[in-house]
N, C-alpha and C positions, 0 to 999 in steps of 0.2 A: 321062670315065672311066665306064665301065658302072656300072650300081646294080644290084645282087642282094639280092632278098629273102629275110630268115631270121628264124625267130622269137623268136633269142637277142635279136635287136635291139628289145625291146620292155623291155628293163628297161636299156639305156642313155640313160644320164642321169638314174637314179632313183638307181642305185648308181654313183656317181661315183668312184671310188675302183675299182684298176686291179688290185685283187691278190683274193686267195679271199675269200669271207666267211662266216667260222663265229662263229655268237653264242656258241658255247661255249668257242671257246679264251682268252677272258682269263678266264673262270671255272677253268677248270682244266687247258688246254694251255700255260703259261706260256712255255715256249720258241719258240713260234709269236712270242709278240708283243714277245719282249726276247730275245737273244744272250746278255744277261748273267744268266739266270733258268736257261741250262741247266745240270743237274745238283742246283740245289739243292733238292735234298730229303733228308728223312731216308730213304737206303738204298745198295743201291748200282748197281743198274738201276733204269730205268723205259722201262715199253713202254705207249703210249696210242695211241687211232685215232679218227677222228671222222670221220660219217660222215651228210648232209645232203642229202637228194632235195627239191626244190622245182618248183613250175609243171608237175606234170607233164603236164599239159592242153596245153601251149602247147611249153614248149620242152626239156622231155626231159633237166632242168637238174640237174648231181649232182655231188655234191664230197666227195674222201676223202683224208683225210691220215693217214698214219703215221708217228709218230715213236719214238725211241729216245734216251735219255740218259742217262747216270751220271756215277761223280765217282771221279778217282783221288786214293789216299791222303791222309792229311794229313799237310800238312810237305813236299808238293812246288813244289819252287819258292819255299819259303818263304809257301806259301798255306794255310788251313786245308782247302782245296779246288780242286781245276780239275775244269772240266765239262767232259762232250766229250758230242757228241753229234748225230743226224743226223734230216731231216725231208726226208720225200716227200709228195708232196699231187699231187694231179690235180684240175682242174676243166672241165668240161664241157659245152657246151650247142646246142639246135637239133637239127635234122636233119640241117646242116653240122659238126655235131663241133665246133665253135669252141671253143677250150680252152686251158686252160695245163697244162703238165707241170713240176713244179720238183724237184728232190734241192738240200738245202741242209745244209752240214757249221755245226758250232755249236762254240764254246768259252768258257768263261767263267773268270775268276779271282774268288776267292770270298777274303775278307780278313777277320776278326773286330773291328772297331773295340774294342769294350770290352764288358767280360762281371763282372757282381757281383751278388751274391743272388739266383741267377735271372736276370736281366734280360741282355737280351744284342743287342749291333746289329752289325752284317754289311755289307760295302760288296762289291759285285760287280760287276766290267766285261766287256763279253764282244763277240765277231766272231762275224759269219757269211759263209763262202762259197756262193755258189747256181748253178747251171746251171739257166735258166731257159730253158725249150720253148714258144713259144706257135704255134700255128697252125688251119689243116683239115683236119680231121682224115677228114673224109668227102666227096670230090668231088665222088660221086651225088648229095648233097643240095642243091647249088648250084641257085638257080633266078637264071638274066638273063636281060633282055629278051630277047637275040640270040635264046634259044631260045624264045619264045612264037611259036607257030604262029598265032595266033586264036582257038583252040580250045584248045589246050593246051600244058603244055610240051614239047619234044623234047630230049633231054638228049643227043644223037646229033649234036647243030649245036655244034660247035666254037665256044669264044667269046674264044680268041685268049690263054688266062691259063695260067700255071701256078704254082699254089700247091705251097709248101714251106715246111713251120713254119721258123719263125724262132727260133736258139737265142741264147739272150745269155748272159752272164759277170753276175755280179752279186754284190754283197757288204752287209753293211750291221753293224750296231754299237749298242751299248746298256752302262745303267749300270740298278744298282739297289742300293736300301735297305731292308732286312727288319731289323725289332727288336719286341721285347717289353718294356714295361713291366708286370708284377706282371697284370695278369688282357686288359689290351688289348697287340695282337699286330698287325703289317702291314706290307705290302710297297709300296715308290714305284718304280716303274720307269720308264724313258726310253728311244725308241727310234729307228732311224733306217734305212729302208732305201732303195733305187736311188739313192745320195747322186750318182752320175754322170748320173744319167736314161739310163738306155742305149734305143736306137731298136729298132724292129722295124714287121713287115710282112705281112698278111696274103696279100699278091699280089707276084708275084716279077716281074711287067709292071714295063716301062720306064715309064710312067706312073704307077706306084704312088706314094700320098704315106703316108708313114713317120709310125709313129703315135710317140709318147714313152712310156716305163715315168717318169711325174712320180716325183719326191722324196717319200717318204710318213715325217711324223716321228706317233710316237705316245708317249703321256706316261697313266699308269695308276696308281691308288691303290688298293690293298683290303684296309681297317680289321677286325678279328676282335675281337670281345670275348665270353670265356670267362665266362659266367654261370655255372657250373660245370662240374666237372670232365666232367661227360655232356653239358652241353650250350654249344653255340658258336651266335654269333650273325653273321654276315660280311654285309657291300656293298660296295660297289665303284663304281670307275667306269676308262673308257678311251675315250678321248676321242685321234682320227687326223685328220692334216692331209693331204691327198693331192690335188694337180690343181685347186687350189683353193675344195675343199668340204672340210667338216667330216663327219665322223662319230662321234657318239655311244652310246656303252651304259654304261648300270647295270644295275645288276644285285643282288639282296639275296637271303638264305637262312635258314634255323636249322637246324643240326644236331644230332643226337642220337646220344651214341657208347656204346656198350656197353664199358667199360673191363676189363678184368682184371688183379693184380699174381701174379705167380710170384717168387722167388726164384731168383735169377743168381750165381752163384758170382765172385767179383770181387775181385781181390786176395788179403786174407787173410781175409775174410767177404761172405755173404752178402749180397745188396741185393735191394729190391722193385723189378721190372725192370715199366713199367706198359705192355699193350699191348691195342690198339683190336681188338676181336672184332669189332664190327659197329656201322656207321655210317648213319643215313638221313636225307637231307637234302632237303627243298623250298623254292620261294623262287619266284623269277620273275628276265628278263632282258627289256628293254626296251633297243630300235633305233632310231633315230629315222627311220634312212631304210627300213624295213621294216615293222616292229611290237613287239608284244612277247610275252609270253607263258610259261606257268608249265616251271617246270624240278624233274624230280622226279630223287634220285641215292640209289642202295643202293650199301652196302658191306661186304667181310666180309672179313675178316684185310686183308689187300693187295690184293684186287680191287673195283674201283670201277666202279660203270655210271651212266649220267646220261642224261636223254632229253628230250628239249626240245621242244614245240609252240608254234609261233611262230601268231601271228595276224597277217596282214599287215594293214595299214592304211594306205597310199597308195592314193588311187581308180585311183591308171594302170593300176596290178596287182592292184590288190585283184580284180576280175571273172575275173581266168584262172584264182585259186587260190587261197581264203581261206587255206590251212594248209598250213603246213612244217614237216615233222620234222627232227629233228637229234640224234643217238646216241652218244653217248661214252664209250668203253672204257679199263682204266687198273689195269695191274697191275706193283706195284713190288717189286720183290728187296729184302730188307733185307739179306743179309748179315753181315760183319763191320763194317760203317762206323760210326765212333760218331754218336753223336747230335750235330751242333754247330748244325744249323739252329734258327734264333727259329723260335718256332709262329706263324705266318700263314696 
């Protein structure tokens, strides 16, 4: 079978693991990495996008996801919540377009185990369906042998293939635990996606050999403890099993929240309703199979921005492209939904 060279192919086998990679979404894309995470939050939309250029020297490498999620009423279903909610992402790379395209639908049930003095734990299990698009995206950028003159390429010499992305059907599942004890707060998630391994194929040739979408299980911890009412202290970790390699990330911060109380008319008096004017947070995120690097995030009422400079440090890639950005937007409806989320 022909070999074709493209430049995507210089970071296979460093990132072993088959699906997107954004360091930002177990910090604050939660539904990306558990099924059972969509919707909870205190409101009752949320719209967030994340948004990752790397190697641009080499392989022209971009990744954007958009997501959407909320929570209908409580007391449906006998839940204190169901999430619904949906996730689009594209990834991209080379001058062959080699990429994946997904739309993935989410829902979670969200259950209150036990709630006194404040303190409050939450159990939540959740599905997702995916339509998952991988192929090439760009045919002009194909370079094989067939077409090497001596001199150069001719892309005009027929090389007998015909590329068509390849769509799969895919699903996958998760559980999680969020609770607060009196000033520490956080969330344990489990997760589980292509539990079938479903196949695919870059080349639609009778000699094509079919690659595997591996089993990928992920498992996520991130502890918060509230030093005061302004100020919050969070790490974390998440930690993916996929194709036989592991991958790694922590990640730490401290935030600073500008609080304000107004008065909320509530029954038959008044109450101090407390709500976050403005938020600024820095911290870092470390990869292991990439690098790491500081993470700065502003916020004001419900809009959230986060922005991420990663340093790589593998020598295989470190030379095409010390530095990757990665941009995180994140604006949530509050609504009329009450408050039942722990603070994590």
């Amino acid at each position: 079978m022909w070999r074709y060279l493209v430049s995507s192919a210089l970071f296979a086998g460093i990132v072993v693991a088959q699906d997107m990679h954004l360091s930002l979404s177990s910090l604050y894309q939660k539904q990306v990495v558990s099924p059972s995470l969509t919707g909870l939050f205190n409101g009752t939309a949320r719209v967030s996008a994340i948004y990752r250029n790397q190697w641009n020297s080499i392989a022209n490498y971009t990744s954007f996801l958009l997501a959407v999620d909320g929570a209908l009423a409580k007391n449906t279903l006998g839940a204190e919540r169901i999430g619904i909610g949906i996730i689009a992402y594209r990834d991209m790379a080379g001058d062959m377009r080699m990429g994946v395209m997904e739309v993935r639908l989410s829902g979670a049930y969200h259950k209150i185990l036990s709630e006194r003095n404040g303190n409050k734990f939450l159990l939540s299990a959740g599905v997702s369906l995916g339509y998952n698009q991988r192929g090439i995206y760009n045919e002009a950028g194909i370079r094989a042998p067939e077409q090497w003159t001596g001199t150069q390429y001719q892309q005009s010499i027929a090389i007998g293939e015909n590329f068509t992305p390849q769509a799969l059907a895919d699903f996958g599942a998760g559980a999680s635990l969020v609770g607060n004890i009196d000033k520490l707060s956080g969330v344990f998630w489990f997760s589980v996606f292509h539990p079938i391994e479903p196949t695919f194929t870059f080349s639609q040739s009778q000699v094509a050999e079919l690659s595997k979408l591996y089993r990928k299980w992920g498992v996520g911890f991130q502890p918060k403890y509230s030093v005061s009412a302004n100020v919050d202290i969070t790490g974390g970790t998440a930690i993916w099993y996929q194709g036989g390699a592991f991958l790694f990330q922590g990640y730490a911060w401290a935030e600073y929240k500008k609080i304000s109380s107004r008065p909320e008319p509530a029954a038959d008096k008044p109450v101090a309703q407390k709500q976050t004017i403005f938020r600024v947070a820095g911290g870092f995120v470390y990869d292991h199979t990439l690098g790491l690097g500081p993470v700065l995030s502003v916020g004001y009422r419900n809009i959230r921005l986060a922005f991420f400079y990663q340093v790589l440090l593998p020598k295989q890639i470190k030379s095409f492209g010390t530095y990757t950005p990665e941009v995180f937007a994140e604006y949530i409806y509050v609504g009329n939904q009450e408050t039942i989320i722990p603070r994590y």
